[in-house]
PDB file of the backbone (N, CA, C, O) and the ligand in Angstrom, with CONECT records:
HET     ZN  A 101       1
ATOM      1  N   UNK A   1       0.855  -1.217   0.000  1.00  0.00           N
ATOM      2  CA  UNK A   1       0.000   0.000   0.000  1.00  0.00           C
ATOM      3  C   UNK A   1       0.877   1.249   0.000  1.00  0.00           C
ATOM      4  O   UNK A   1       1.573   1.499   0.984  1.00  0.00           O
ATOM      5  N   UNK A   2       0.867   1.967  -0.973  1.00  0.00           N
ATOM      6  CA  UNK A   2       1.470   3.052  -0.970  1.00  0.00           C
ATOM      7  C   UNK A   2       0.807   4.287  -0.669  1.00  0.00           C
ATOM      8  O   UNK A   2      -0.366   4.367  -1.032  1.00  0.00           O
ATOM      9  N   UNK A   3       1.542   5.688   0.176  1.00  0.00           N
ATOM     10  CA  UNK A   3       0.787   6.813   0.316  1.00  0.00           C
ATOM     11  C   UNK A   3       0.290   7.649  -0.341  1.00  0.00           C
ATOM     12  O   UNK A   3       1.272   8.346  -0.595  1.00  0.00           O
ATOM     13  N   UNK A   4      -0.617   8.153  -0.865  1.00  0.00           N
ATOM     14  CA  UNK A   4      -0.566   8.842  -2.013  1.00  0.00           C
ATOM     15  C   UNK A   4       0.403  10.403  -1.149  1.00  0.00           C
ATOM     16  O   UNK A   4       1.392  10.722  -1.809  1.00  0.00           O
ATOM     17  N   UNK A   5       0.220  11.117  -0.091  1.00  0.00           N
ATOM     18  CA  UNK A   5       0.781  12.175   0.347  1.00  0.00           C
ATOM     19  C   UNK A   5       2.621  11.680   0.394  1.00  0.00           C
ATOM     20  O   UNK A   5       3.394  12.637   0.379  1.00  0.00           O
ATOM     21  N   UNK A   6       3.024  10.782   0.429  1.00  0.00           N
ATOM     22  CA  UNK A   6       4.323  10.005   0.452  1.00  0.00           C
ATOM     23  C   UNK A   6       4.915   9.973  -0.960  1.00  0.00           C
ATOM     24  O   UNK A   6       6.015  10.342  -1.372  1.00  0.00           O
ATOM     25  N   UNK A   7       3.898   9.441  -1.558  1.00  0.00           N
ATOM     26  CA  UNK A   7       4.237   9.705  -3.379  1.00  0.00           C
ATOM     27  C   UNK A   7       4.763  10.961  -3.811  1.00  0.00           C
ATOM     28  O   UNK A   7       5.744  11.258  -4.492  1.00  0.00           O
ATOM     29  N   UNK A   8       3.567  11.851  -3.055  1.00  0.00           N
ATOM     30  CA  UNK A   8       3.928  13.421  -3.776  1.00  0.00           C
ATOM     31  C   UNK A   8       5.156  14.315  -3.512  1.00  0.00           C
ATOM     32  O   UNK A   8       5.607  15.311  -4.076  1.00  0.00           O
ATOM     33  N   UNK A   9       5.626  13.382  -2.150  1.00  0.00           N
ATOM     34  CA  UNK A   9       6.505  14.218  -1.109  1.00  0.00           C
ATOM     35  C   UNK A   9       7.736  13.806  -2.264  1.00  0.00           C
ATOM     36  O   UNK A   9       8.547  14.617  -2.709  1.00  0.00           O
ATOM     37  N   UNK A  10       7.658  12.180  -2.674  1.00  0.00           N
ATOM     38  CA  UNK A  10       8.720  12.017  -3.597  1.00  0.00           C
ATOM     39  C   UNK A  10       9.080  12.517  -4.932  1.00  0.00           C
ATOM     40  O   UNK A  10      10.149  12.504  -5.542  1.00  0.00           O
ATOM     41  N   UNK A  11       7.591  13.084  -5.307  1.00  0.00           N
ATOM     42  CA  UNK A  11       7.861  13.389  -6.858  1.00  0.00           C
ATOM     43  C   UNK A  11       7.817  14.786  -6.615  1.00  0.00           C
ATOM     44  O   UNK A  11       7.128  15.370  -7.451  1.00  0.00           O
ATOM     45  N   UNK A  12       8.391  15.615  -5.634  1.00  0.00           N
ATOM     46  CA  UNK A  12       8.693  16.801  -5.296  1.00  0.00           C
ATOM     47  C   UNK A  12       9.959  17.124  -5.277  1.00  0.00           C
ATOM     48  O   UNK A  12      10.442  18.102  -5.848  1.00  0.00           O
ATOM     49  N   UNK A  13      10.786  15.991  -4.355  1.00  0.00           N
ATOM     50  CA  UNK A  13      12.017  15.498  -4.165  1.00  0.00           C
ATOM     51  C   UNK A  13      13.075  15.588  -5.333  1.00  0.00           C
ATOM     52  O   UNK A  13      13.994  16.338  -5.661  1.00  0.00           O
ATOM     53  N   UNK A  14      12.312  14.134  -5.908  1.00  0.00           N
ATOM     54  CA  UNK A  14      12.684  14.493  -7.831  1.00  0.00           C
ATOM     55  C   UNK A  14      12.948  15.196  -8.333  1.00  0.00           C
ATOM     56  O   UNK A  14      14.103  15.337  -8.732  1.00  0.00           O
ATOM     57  N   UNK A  15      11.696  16.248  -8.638  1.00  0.00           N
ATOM     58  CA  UNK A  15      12.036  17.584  -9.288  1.00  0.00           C
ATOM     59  C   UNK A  15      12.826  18.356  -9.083  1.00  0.00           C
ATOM     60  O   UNK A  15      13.474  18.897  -9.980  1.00  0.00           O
ATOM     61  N   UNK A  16      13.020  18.697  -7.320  1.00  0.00           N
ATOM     62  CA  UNK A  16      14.440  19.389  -7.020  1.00  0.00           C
ATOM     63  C   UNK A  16      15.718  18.769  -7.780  1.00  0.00           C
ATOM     64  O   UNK A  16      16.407  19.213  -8.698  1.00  0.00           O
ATOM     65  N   UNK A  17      15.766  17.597  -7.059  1.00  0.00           N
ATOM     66  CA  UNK A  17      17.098  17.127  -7.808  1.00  0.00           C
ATOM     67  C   UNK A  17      17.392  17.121  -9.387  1.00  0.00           C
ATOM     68  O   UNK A  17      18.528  17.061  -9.857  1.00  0.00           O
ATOM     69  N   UNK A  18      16.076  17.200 -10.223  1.00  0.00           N
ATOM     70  CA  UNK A  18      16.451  17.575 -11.619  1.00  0.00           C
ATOM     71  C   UNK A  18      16.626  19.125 -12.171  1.00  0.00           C
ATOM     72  O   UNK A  18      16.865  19.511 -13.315  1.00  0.00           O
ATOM     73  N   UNK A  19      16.415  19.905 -10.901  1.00  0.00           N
ATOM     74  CA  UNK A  19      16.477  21.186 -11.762  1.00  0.00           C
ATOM     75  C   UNK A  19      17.489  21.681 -10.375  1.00  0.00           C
ATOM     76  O   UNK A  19      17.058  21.772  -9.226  1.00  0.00           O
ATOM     77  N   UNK A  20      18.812  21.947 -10.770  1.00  0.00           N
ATOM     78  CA  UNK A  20      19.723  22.329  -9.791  1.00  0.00           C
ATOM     79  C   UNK A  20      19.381  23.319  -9.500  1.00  0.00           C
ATOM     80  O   UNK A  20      18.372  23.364 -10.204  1.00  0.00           O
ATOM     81  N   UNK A  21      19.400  24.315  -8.946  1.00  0.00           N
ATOM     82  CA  UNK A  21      19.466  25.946  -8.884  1.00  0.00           C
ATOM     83  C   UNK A  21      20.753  26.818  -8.178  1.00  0.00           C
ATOM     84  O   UNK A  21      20.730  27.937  -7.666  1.00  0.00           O
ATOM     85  N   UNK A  22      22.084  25.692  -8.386  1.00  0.00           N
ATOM     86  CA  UNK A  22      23.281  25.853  -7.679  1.00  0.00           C
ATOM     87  C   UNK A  22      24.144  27.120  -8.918  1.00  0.00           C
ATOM     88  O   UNK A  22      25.047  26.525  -9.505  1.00  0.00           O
ATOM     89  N   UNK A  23      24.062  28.244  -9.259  1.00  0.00           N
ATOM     90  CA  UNK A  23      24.554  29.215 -10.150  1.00  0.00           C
ATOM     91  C   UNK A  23      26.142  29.050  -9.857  1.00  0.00           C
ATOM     92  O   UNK A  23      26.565  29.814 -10.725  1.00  0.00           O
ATOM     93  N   UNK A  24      26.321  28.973  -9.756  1.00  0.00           N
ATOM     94  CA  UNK A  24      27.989  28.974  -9.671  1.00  0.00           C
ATOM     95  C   UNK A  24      28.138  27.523 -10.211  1.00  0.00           C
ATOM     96  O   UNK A  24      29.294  27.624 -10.623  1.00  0.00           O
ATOM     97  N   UNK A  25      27.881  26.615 -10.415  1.00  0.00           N
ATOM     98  CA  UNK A  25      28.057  25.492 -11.245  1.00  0.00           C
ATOM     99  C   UNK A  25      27.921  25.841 -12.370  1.00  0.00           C
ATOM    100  O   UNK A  25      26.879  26.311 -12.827  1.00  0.00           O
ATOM    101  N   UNK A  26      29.453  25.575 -13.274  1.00  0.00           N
ATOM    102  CA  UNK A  26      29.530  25.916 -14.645  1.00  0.00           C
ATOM    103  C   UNK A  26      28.851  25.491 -15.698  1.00  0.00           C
ATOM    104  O   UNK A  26      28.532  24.305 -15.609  1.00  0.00           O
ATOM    105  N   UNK A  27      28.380  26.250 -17.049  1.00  0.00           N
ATOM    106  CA  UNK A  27      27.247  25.324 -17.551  1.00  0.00           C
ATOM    107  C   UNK A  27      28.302  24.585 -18.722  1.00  0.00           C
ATOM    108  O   UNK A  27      29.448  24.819 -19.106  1.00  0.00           O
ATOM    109  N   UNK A  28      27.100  23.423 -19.103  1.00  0.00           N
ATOM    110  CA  UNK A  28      27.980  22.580 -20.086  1.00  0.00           C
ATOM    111  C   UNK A  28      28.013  23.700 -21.440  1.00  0.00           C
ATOM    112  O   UNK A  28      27.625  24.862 -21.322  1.00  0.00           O
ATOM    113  N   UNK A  29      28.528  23.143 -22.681  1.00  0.00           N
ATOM    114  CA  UNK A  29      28.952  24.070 -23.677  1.00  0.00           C
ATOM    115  C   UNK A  29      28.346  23.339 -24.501  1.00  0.00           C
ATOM    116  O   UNK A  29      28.271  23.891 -25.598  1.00  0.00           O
ATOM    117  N   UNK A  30      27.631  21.809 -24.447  1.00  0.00           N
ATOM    118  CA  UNK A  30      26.976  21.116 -25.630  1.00  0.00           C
ATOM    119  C   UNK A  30      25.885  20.247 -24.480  1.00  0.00           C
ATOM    120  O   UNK A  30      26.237  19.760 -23.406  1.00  0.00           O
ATOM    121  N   UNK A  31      24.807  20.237 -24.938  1.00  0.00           N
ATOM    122  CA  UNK A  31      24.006  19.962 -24.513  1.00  0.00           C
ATOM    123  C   UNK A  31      23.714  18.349 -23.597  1.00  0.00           C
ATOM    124  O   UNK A  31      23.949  17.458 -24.413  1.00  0.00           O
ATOM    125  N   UNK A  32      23.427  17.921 -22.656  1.00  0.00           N
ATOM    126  CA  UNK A  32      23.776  16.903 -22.240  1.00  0.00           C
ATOM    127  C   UNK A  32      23.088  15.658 -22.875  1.00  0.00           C
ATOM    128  O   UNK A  32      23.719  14.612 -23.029  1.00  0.00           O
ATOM    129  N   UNK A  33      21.611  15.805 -23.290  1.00  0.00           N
ATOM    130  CA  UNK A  33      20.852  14.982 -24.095  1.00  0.00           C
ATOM    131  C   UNK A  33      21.103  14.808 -25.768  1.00  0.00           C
ATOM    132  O   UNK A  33      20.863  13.695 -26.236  1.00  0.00           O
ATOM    133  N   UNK A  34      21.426  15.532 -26.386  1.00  0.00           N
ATOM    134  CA  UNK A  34      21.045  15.566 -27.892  1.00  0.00           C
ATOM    135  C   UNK A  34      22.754  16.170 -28.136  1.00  0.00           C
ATOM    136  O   UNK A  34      23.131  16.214 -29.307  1.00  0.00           O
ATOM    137  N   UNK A  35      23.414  16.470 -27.403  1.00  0.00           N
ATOM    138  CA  UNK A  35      24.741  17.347 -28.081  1.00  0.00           C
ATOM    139  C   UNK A  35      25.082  18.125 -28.969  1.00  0.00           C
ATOM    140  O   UNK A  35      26.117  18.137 -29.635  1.00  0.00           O
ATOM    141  N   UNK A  36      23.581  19.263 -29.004  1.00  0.00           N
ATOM    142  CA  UNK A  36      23.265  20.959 -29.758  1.00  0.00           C
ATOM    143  C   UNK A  36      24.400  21.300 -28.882  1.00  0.00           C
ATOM    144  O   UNK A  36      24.810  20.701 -27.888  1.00  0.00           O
ATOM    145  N   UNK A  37      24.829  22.385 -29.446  1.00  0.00           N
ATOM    146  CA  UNK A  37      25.440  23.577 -28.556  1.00  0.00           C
ATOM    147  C   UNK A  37      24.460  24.388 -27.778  1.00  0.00           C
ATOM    148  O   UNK A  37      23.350  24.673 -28.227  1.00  0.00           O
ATOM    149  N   UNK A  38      24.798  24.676 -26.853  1.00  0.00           N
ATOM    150  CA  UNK A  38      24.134  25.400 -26.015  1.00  0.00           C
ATOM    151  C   UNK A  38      24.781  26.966 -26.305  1.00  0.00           C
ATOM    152  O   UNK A  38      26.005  27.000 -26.437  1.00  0.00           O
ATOM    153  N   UNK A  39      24.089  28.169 -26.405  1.00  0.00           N
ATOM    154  CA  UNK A  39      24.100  29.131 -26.547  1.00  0.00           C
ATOM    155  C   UNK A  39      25.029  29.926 -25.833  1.00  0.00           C
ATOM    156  O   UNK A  39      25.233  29.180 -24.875  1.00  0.00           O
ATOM    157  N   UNK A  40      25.842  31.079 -25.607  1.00  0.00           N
ATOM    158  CA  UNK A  40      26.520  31.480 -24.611  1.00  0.00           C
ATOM    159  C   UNK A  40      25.368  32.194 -23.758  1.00  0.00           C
ATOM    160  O   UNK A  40      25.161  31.963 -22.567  1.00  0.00           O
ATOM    161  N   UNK A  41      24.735  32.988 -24.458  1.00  0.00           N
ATOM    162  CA  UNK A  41      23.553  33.687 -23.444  1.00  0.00           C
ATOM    163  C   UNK A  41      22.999  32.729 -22.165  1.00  0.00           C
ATOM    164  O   UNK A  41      23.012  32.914 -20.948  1.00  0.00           O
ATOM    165  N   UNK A  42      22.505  31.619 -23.007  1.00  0.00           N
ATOM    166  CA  UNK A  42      22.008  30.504 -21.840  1.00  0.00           C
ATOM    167  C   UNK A  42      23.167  29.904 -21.018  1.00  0.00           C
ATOM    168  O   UNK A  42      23.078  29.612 -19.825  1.00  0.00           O
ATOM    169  N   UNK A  43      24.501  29.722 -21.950  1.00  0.00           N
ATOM    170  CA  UNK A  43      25.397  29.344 -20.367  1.00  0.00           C
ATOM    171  C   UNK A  43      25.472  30.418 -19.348  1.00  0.00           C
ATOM    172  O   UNK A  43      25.768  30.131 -18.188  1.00  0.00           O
ATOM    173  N   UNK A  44      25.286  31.327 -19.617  1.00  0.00           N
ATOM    174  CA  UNK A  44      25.854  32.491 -18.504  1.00  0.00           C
ATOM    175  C   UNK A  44      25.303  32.392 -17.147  1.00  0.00           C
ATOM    176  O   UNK A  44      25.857  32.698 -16.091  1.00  0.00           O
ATOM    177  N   UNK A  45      23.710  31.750 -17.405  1.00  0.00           N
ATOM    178  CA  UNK A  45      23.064  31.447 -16.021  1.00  0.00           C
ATOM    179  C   UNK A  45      23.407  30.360 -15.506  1.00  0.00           C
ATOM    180  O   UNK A  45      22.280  30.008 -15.157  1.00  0.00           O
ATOM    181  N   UNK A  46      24.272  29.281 -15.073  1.00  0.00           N
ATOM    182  CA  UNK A  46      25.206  28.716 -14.365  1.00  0.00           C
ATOM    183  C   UNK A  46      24.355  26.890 -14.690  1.00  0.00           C
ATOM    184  O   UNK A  46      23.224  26.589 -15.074  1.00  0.00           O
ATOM    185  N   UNK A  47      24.979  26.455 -14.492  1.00  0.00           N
ATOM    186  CA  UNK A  47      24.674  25.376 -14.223  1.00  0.00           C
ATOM    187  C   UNK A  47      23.193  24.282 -15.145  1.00  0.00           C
ATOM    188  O   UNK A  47      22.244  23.523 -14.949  1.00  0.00           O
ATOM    189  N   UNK A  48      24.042  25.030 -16.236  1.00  0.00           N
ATOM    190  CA  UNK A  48      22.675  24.843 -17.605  1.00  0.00           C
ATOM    191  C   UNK A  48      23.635  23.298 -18.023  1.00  0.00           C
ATOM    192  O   UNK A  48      24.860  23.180 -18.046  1.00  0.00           O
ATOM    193  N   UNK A  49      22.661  22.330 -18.295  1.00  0.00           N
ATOM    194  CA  UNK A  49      23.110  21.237 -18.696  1.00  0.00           C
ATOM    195  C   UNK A  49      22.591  21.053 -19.892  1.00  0.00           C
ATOM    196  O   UNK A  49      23.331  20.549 -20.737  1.00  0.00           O
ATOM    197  N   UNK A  50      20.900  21.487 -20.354  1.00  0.00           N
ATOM    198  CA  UNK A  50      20.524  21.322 -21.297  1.00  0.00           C
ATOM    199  C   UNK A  50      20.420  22.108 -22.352  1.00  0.00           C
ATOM    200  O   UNK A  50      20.714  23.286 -22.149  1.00  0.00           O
ATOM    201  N   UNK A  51      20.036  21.765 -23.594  1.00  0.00           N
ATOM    202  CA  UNK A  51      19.630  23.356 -24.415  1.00  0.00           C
ATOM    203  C   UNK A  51      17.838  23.839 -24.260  1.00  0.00           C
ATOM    204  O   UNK A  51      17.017  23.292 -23.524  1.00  0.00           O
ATOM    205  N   UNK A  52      17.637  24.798 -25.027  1.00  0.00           N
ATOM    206  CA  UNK A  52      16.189  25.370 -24.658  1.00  0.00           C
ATOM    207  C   UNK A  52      15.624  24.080 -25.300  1.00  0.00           C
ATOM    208  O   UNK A  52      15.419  23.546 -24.210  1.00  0.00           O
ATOM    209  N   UNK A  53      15.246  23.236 -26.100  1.00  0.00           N
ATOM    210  CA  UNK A  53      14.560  22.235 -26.718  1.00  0.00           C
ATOM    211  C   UNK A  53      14.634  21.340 -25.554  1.00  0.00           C
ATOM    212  O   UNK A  53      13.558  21.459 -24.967  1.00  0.00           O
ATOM    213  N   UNK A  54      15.379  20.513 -24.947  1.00  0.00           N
ATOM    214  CA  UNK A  54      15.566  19.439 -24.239  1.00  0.00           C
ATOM    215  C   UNK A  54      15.143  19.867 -23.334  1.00  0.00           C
ATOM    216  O   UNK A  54      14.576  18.859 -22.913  1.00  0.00           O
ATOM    217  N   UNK A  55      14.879  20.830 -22.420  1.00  0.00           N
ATOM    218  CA  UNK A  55      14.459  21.809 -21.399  1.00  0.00           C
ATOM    219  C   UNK A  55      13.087  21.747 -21.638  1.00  0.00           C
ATOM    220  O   UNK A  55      12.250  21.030 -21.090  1.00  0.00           O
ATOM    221  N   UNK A  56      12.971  22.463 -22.396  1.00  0.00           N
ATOM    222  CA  UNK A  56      11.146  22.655 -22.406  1.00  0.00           C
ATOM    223  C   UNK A  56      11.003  21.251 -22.698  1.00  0.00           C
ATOM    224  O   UNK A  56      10.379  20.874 -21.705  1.00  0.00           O
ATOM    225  N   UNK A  57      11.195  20.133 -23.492  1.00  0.00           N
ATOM    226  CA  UNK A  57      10.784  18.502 -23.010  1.00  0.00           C
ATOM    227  C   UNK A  57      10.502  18.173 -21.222  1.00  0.00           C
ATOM    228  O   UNK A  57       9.653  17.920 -20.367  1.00  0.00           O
ATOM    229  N   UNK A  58      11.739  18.375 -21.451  1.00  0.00           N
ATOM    230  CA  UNK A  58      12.087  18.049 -19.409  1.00  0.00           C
ATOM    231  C   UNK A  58      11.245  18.781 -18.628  1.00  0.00           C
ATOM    232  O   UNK A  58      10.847  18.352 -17.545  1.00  0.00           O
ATOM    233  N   UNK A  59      10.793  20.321 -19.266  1.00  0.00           N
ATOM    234  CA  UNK A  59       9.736  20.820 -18.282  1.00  0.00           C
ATOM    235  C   UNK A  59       8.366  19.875 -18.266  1.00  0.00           C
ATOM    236  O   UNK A  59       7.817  19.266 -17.348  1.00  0.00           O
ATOM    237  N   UNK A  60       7.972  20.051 -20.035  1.00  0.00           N
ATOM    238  CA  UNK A  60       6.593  19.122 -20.050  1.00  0.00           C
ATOM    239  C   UNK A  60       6.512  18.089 -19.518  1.00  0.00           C
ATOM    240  O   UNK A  60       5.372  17.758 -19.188  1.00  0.00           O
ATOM    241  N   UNK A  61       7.571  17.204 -19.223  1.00  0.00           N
ATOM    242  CA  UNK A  61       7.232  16.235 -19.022  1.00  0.00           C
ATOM    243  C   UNK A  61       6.808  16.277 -17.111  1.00  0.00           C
ATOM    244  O   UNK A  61       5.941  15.734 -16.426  1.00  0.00           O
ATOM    245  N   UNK A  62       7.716  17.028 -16.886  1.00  0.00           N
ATOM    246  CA  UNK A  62       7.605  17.250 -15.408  1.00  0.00           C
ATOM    247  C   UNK A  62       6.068  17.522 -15.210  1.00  0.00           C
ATOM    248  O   UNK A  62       5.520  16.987 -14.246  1.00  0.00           O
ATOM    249  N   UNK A  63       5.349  18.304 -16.043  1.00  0.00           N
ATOM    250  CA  UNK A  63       4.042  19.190 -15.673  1.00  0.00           C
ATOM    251  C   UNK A  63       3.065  17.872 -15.589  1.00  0.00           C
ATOM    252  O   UNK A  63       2.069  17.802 -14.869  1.00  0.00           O
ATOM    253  N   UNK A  64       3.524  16.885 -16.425  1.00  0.00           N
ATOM    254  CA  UNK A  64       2.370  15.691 -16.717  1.00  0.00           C
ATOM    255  C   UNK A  64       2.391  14.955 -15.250  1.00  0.00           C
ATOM    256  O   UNK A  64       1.612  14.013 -15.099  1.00  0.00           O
ATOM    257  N   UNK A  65       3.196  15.315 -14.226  1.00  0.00           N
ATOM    258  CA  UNK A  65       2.942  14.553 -12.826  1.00  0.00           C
ATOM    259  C   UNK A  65       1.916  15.407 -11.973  1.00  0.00           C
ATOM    260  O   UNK A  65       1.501  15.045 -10.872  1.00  0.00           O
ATOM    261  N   UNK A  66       1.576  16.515 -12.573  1.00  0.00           N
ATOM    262  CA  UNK A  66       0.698  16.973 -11.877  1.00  0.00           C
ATOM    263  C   UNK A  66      -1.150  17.370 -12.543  1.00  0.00           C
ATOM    264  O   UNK A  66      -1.995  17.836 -11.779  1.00  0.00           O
TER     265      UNK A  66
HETATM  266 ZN    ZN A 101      19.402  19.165 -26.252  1.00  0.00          ZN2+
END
C-alpha cells in the first residue's frame, strides 16, 4: 500500500534534484541529451546542462505529474 501524500513528497524530491538551482556550477557548452550547442547567453546562467529544446521537453514532461 502506498501513500498517495508520500508519493507526492517524492515526486517533489525528484524535481528538485532535476532542476539544480546551484549558479555557480559551470554550464555545459553542448548539450547533455542531444549534443546541440548550447548558446553562450544561456550558459551564462550557471549550471545549464541542457539546451532550450531538451528543457522545455524536461519541463513538459515534469508538468504531466501533476
Ligand atoms: Zn538538447
Amino acid at each position: 500500500m502506498s501513500d498517495p501524500i508520500d508519493q507526492a513528497q517524492l515526486n517533489q524530491l525528484n524535481q528538485v534534484q532535476r532542476t539544480p538551482k546551484d549558479y555557480s556550477v559551470v554550464s555545459l557548452k553542448v548539450c547533455d541529451e542531444c549534443e546541440n550547442e548550447i548558446p553562450l547567453e544561456r550558459q551564462r546562467y550557471g549550471a545549464i546542462t541542457l539546451c532550450i529544446e531538451c528543457k522545455n521537453k524536461q519541463e513538459q514532461q515534469a508538468k504531466r505529474y501533476f
